[in-house]
VOGUTOR-189789 format. One record per residue (C-alpha): x, y, z; residue in three letters. Coordinates in nm, 2 decimals, decimal comma, always signed. Layout:
<recs>
REC       xx       yy       zz   residu
REC        X        Y        Z      ALA
...
</recs>
This chain:
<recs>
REC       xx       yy       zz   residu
REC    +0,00    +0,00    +0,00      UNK
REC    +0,26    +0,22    +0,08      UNK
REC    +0,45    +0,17    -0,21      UNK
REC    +0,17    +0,20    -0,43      UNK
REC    +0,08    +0,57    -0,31      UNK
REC    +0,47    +0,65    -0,37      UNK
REC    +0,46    +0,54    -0,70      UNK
REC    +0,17    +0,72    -0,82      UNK
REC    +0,26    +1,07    -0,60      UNK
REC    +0,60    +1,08    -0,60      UNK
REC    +0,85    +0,85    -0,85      UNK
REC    +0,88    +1,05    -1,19      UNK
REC    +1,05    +0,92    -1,43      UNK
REC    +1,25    +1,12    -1,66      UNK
REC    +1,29    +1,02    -2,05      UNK
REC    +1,64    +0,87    -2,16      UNK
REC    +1,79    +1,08    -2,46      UNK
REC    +1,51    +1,36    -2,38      UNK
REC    +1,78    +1,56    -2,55      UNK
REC    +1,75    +1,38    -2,90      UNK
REC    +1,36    +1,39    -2,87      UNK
REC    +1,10    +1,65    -2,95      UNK
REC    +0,73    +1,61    -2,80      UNK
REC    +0,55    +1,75    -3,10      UNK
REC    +0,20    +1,91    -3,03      UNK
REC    +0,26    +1,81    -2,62      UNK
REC    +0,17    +1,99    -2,33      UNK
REC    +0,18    +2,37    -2,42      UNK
REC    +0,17    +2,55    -2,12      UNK
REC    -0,21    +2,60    -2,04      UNK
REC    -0,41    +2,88    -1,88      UNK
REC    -0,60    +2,80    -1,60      UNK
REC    -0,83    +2,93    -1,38      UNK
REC    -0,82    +2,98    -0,93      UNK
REC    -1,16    +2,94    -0,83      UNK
REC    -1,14    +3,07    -0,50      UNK
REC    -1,38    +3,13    -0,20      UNK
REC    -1,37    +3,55    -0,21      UNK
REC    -1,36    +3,80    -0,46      UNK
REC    -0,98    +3,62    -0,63      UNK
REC    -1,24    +3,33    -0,73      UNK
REC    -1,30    +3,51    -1,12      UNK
REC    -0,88    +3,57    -1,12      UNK
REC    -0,73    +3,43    -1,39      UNK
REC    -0,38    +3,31    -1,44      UNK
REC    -0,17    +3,31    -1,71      UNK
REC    +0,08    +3,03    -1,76      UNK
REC    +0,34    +3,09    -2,00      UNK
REC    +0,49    +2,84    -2,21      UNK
REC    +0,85    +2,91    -2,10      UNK
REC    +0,88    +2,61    -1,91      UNK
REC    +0,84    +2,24    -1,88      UNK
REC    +0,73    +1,97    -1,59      UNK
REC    +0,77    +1,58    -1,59      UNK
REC    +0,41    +1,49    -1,54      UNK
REC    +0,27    +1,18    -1,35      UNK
REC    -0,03    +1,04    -1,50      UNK
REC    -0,27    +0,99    -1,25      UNK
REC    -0,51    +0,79    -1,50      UNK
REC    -0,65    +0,45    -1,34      UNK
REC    -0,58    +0,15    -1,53      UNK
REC    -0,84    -0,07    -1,47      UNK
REC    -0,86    -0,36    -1,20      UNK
REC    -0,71    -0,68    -1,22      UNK
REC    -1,03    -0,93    -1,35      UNK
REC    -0,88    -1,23    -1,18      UNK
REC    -0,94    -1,08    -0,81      UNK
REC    -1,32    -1,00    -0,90      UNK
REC    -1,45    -1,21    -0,64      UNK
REC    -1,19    -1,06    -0,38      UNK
REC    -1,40    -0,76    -0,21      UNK
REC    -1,15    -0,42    -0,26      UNK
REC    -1,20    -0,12    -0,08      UNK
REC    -1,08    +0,17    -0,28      UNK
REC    -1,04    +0,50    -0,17      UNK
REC    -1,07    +0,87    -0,34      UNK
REC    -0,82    +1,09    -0,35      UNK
REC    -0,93    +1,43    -0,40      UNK
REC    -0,77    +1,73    -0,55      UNK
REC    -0,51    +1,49    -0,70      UNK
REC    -0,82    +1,27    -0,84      UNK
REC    -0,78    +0,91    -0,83      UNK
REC    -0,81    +0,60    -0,67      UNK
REC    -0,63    +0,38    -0,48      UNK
REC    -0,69    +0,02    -0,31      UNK
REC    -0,70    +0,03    +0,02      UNK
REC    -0,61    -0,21    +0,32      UNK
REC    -0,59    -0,17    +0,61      UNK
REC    -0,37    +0,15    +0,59      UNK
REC    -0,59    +0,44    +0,53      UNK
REC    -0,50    +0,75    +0,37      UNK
REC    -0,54    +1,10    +0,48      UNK
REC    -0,66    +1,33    +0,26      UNK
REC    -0,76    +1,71    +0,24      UNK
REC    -1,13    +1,74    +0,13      UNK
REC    -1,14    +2,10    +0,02      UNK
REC    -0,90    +2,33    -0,08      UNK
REC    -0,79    +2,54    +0,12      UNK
REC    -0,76    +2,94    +0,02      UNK
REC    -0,53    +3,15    +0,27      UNK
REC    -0,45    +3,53    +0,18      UNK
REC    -0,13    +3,81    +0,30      UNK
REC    -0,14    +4,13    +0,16      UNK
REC    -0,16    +4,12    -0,19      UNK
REC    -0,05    +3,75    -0,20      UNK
REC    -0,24    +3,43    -0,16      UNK
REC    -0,16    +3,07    -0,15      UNK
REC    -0,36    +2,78    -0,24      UNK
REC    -0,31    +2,42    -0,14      UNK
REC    -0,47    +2,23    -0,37      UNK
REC    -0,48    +1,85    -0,28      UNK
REC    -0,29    +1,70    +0,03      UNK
REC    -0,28    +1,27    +0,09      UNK
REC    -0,08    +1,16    +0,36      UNK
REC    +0,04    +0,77    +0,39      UNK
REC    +0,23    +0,64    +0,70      UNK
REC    +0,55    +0,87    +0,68      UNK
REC    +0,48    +1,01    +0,32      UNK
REC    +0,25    +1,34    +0,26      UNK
REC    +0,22    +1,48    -0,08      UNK
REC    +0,10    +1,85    -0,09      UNK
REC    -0,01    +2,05    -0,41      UNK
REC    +0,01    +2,45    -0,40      UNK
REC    -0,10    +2,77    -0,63      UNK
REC    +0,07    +3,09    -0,54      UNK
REC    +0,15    +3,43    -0,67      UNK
REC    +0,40    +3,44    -0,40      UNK
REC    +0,73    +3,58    -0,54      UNK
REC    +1,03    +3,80    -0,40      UNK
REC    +1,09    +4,13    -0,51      UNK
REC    +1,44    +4,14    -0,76      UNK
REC    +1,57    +4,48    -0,89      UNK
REC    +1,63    +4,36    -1,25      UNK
REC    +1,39    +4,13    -1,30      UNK
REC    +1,07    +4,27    -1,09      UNK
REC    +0,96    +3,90    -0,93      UNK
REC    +1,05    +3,54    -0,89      UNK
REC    +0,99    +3,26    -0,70      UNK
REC    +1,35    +3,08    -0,75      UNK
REC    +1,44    +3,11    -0,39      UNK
REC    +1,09    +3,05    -0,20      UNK
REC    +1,13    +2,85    +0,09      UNK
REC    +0,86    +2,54    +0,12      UNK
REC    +0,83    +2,38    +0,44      UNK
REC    +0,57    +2,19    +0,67      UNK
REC    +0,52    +2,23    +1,02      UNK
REC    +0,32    +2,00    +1,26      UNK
REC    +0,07    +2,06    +1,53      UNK
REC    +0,33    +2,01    +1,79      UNK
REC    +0,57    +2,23    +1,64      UNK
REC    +0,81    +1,99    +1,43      UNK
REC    +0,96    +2,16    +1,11      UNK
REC    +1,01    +1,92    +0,78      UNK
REC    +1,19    +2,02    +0,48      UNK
REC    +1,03    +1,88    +0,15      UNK
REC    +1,23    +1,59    +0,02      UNK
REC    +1,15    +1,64    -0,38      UNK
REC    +0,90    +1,84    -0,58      UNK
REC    +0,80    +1,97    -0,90      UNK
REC    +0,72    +2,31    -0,98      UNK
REC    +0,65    +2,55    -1,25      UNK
REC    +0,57    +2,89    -1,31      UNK
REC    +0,45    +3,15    -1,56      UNK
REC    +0,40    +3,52    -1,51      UNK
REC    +0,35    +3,61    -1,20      UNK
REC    +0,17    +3,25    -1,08      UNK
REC    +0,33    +2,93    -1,01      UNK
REC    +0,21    +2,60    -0,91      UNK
REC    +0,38    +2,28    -0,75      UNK
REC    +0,40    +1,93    -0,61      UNK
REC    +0,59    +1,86    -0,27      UNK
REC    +0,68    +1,57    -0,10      UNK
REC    +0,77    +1,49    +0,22      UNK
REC    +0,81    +1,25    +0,52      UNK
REC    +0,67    +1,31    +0,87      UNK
REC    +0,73    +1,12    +1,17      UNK
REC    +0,40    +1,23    +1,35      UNK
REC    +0,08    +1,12    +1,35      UNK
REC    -0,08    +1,43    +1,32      UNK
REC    -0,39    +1,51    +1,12      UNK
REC    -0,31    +1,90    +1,12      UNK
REC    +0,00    +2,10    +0,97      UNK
REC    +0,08    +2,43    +0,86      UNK
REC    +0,27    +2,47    +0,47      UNK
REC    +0,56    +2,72    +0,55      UNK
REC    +0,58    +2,95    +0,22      UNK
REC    +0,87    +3,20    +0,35      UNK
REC    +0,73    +3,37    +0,59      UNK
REC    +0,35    +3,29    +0,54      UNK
REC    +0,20    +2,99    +0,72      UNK
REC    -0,12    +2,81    +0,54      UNK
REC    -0,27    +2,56    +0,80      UNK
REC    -0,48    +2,26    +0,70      UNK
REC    -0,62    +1,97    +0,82      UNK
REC    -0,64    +1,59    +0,63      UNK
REC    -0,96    +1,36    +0,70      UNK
REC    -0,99    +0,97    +0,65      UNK
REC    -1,10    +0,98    +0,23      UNK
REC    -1,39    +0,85    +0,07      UNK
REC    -1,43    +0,47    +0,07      UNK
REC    -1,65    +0,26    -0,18      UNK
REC    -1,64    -0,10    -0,29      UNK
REC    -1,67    +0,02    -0,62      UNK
REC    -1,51    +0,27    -0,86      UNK
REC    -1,85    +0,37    -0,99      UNK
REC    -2,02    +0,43    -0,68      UNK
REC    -1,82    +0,77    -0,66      UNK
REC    -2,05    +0,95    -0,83      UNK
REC    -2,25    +0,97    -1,18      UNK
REC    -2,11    +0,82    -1,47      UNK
REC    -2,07    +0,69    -1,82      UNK
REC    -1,95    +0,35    -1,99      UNK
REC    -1,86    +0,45    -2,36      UNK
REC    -1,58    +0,24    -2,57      UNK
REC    -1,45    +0,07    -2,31      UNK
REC    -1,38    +0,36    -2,07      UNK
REC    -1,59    +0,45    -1,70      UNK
REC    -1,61    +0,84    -1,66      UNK
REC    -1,71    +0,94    -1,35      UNK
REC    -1,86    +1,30    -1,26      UNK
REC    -1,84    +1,39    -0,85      UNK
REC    -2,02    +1,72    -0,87      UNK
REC    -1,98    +2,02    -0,59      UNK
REC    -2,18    +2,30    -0,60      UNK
REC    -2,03    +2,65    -0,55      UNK
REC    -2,14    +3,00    -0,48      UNK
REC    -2,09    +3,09    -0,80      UNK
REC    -2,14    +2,78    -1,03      UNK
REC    -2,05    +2,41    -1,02      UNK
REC    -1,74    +2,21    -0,98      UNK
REC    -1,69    +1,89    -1,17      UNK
REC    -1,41    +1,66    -1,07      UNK
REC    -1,38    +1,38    -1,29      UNK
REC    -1,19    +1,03    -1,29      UNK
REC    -1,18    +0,75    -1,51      UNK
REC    -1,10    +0,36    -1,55      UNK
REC    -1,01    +0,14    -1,80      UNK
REC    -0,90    -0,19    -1,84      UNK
REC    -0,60    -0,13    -2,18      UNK
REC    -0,65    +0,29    -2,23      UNK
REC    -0,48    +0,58    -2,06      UNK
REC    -0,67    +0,91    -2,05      UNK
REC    -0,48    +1,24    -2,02      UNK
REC    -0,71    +1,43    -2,08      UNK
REC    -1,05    +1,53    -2,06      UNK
REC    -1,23    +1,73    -2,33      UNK
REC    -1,07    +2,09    -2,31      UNK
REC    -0,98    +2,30    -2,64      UNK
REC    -0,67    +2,40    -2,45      UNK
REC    -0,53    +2,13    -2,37      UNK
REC    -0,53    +2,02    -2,76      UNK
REC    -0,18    +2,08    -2,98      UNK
REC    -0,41    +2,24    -3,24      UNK
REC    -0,21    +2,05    -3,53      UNK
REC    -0,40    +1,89    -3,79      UNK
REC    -0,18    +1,57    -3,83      UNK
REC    -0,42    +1,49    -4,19      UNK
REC    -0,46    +1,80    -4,48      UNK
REC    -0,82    +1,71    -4,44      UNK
REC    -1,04    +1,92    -4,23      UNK
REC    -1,12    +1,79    -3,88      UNK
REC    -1,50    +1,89    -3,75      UNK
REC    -1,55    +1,77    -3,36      UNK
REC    -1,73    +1,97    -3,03      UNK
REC    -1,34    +2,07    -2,87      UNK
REC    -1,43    +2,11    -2,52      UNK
REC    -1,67    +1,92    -2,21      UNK
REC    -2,02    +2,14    -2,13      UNK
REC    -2,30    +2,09    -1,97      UNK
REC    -2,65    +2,08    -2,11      UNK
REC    -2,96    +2,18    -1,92      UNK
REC    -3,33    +2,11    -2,01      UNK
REC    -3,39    +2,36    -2,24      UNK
REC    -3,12    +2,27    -2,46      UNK
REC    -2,85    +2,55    -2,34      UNK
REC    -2,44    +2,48    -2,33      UNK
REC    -2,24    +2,59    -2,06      UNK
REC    -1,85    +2,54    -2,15      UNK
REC    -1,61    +2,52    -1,86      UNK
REC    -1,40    +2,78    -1,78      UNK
REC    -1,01    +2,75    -1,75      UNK
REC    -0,98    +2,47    -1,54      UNK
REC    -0,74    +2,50    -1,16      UNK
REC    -0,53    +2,21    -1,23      UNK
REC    -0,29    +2,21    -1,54      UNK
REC    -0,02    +1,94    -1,45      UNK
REC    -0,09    +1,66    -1,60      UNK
REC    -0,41    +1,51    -1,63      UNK
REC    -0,66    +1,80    -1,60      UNK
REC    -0,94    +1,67    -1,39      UNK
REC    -1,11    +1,97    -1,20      UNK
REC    -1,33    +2,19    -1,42      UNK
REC    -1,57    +2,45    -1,35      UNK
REC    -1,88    +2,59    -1,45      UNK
REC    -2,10    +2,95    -1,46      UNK
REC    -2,41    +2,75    -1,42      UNK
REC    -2,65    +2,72    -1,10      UNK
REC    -2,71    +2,37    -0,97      UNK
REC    -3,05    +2,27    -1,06      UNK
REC    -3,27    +1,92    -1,21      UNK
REC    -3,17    +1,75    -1,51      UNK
REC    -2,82    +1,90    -1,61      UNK
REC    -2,59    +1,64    -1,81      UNK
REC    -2,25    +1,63    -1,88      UNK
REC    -2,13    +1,57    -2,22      UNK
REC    -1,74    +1,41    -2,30      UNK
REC    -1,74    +1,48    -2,70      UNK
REC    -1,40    +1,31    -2,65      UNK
REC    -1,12    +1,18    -2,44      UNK
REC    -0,76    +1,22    -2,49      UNK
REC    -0,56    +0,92    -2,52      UNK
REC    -0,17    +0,78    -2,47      UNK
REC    -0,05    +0,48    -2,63      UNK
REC    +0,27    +0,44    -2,45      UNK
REC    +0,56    +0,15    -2,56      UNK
REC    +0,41    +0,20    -2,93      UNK
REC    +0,71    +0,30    -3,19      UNK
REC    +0,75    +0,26    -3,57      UNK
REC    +1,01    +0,14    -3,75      UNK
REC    +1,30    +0,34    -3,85      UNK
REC    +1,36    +0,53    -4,15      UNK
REC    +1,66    +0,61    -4,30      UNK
REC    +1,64    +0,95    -4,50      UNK
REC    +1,93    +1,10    -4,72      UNK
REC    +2,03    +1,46    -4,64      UNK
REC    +1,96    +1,66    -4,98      UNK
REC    +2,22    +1,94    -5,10      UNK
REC    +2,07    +2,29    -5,06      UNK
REC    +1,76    +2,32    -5,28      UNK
REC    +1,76    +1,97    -5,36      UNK
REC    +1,41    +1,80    -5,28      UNK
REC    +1,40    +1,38    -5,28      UNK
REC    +1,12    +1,17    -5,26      UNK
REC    +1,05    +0,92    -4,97      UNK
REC    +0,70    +0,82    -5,00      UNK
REC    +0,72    +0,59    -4,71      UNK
REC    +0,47    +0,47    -4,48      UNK
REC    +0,56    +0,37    -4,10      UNK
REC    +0,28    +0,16    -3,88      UNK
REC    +0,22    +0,31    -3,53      UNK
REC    +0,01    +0,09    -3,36      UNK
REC    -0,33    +0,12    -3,56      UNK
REC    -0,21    +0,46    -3,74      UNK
REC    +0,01    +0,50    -4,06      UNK
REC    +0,30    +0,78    -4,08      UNK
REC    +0,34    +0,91    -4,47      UNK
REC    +0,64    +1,03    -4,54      UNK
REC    +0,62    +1,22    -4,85      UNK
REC    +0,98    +1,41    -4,95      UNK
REC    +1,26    +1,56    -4,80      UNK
REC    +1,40    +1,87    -4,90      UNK
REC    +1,67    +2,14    -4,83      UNK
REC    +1,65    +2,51    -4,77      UNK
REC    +1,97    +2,69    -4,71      UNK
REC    +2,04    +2,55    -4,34      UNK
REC    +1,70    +2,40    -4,28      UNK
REC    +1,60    +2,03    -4,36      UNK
REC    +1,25    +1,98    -4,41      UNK
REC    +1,03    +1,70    -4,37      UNK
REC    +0,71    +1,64    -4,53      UNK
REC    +0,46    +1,41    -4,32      UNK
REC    +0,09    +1,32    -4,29      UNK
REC    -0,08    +1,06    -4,04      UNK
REC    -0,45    +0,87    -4,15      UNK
REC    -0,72    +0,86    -4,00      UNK
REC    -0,94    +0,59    -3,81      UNK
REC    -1,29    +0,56    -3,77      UNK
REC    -1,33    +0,72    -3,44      UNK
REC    -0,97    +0,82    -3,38      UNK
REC    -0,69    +1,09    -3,48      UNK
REC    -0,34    +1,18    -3,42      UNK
REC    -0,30    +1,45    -3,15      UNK
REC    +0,09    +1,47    -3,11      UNK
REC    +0,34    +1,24    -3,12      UNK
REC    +0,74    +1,21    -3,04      UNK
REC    +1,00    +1,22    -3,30      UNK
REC    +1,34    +1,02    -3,20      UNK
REC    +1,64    +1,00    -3,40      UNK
REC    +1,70    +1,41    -3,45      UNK
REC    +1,66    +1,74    -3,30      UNK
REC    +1,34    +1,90    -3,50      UNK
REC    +1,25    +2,22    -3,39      UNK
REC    +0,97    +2,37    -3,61      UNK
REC    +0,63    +2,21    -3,69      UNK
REC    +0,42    +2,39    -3,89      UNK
REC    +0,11    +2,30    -4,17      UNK
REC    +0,24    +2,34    -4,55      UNK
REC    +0,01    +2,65    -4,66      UNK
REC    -0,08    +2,50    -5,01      UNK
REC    -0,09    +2,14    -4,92      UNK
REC    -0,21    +2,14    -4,59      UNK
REC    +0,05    +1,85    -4,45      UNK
REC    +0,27    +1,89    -4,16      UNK
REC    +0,70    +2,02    -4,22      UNK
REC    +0,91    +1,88    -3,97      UNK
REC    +1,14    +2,14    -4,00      UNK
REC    +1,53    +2,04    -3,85      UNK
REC    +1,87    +2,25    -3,84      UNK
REC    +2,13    +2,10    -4,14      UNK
REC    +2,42    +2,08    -3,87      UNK
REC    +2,28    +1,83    -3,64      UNK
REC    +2,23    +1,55    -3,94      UNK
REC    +2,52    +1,40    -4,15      UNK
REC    +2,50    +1,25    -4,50      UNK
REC    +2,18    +1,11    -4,39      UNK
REC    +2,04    +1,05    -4,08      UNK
REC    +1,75    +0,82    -3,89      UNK
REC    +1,42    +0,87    -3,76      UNK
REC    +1,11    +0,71    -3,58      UNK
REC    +0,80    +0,81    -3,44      UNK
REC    +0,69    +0,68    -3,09      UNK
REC    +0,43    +0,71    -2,82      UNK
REC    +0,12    +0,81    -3,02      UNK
REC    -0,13    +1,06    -2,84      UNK
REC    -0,48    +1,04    -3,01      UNK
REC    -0,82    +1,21    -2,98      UNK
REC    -1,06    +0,91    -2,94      UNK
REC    -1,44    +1,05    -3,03      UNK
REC    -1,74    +0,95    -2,79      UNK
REC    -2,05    +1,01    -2,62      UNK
REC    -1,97    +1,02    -2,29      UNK
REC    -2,34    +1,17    -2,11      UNK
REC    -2,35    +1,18    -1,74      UNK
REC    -2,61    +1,29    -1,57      UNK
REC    -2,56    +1,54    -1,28      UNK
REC    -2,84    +1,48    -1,07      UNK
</recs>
């Protein structure tokens, strides 16, 4: 038990050769939005796409069919938005967010699970320190914990990131107490909360509302607000990872195929008389996505539609394709397809423009499926852009990281898988 909850909360594993790799069309920085329990709660924040996190996927993968007739006990984490098995350990959790305001700063803490020695704390702030050349940062913030009784804790890993004026991160660390209440240390600014035993069911899909579609349980836990709804949502399958739920931004917004795609982009909500409410920018932006709010009153017969979910296909990888570096101006066919899994890579041509190699590529599509983004191993690409006249994707790389010719291979497929996910929210 204990090592499952460090697994999922706290190993990250970073890619070998990230260097040689470009994740085209993957996790652009996002803006999201605070809701918060004063007048901050409409704030937005702006996350800009100068840096990049190692994300866990918190995505349930199904349970194991040959213990059906075992009786498991799983618990809901919230904030962070999965589930767990549990034994006869239990995990402490934070229920509600907790909103806590100095001056003209704030800090949020997010989500908080605690197991035996290991607690796991997620925090928004637009906490920085004032720097004479560069107006604010938040390099040299000071995280800590304190206990009830007093004990200090220094975190023992985390992962933050920041854009603008508004950063966000994940903090681990180990306690020696038993206590249910501790106070997050950010500098000089103390943010106490409290952790609770979590939700218990025997059942993933007696958490709350949900839809079967394709192979995939969505579940909808609904919390009404002062000013709308929030919608925390979790999912299981048995052979698909979701990471992510349908939001327009959290789509690369390249058309892998020159023919037009036509599909509802985000989540909403549909009331009796026919009327969509769309979610606004959603709190949580690492990773999976999973809390999403709404300008809509509680009231009889809302649903939630999921147009879509978002989909990795991890350990899948074509073969690899040997390509010729052209002379300057020179353009050389390819007209190559590599296999992905289900999906087919076209490689049309190859051709040379003073110190720029491009690429010509298109991917097909499947009945119910299409190519989000993808990684490309073997070089160091840096552009990615639609041909204007043709409409298929450049792959555009520099001429002095390739030799006479040079290898490539596409890997870890993330597709948009169409649906008709319909929950209803009463």
């Amino acid at each position: 038990m204990d090592k499952n909850l460090k697994d999922k909360l706290k190993n990250i594993t970073i890619p070998e050769n990230i260097d040689k790799k470009i994740e085209l069309g993957f996790d652009e920085a996002r803006i999201y939005k605070n809701k918060r329990k004063n007048k901050f709660r409409k704030s937005l924040i702006g996350l800009a796409a100068s840096f990049a996190l190692v994300f866990i996927s918190m995505s349930l993968i199904g349970f194991d069919k040959v213990e059906a007739a075992i009786k498991q006990v799983l618990q809901y984490i919230p904030g962070f938005n999965y589930v767990i098995e549990s034994d006869e350990d239990n995990v402490l959790v934070l229920k509600d967010k907790v909103f806590y305001e100095e001056d003209d700063f704030y800090v949020t803490i997010t989500a908080a699970a605690k197991l035996n020695g290991n607690l796991n704390v997620a925090v928004e702030s637009n906490y920085m320190i004032a720097d004479e050349e560069i107006n604010k940062y938040f390099d040299h913030i000071e995280i800590s914990l304190k206990d009830e009784n007093g004990n200090s804790y220094n975190h023992s890993g985390f992962d933050v990131g920041s854009g603008g004026e508004f950063w966000s991160g994940e903090y681990f660390f180990e306690v020696e107490d038993a206590s249910n209440s501790y106070f997050l240390l950010v500098n000089d600014m103390e943010v106490p909360f409290t952790l609770e035993e979590g939700t218990k069911v025997e059942d993933f899909l007696q958490l709350g509302n949900h839809a079967s579609y394709k192979g995939i349980d969505i579940v909808a836990i609904k919390k009404p607000l002062e000013d709308g709804l929030m919608i925390s949502l979790l999912n299981q399958s048995n052979d698909k990872m979701v990471i992510d739920y349908p939001f327009q931004e959290a789509l690369s917004g390249i058309n892998w195929n020159s023919e037009p795609l036509e599909f509802e982009k985000s989540m909403y909500i549909l009331d009796k008389e026919g009327n969509k409410t769309y979610p606004n920018i959603p709190s949580s932006f690492a990773g999976l996505m999973s809390d999403f709010y709404f300008d809509i009153e509680d009231k009889e017969g809302l649903q939630l539609l999921l147009p879509y979910l978002r989909i990795r296909n991890s350990n899948v990888k074509s073969d690899k394709l040997k390509i010729e570096t052209p002379n300057d101006g020179e353009l050389i066919d390819i007209n190559k397809v590599l296999a992905i899994g289900e999906f087919e890579m076209s490689i049309f041509d190859v051709k040379r423009q003073d110190e720029e190699i491009l690429i010509r590529v298109e991917s097909n599509f499947l009945e119910d499926e299409f190519l989000d983004s993808i990684s490309l191993t073997g070089i160091n690409a840096y552009g990615l852009c639609a041909n204007e006249s043709t409409g298929e994707i450049e792959i555009t790389i520099d001429v002095e990281d390739v030799g006479s010719s040079f290898s490539i291979y596409f890997e870890d497929p993330e597709t948009i898988l169409l649906g008709n996910w319909i929950i209803d929210l009463d």
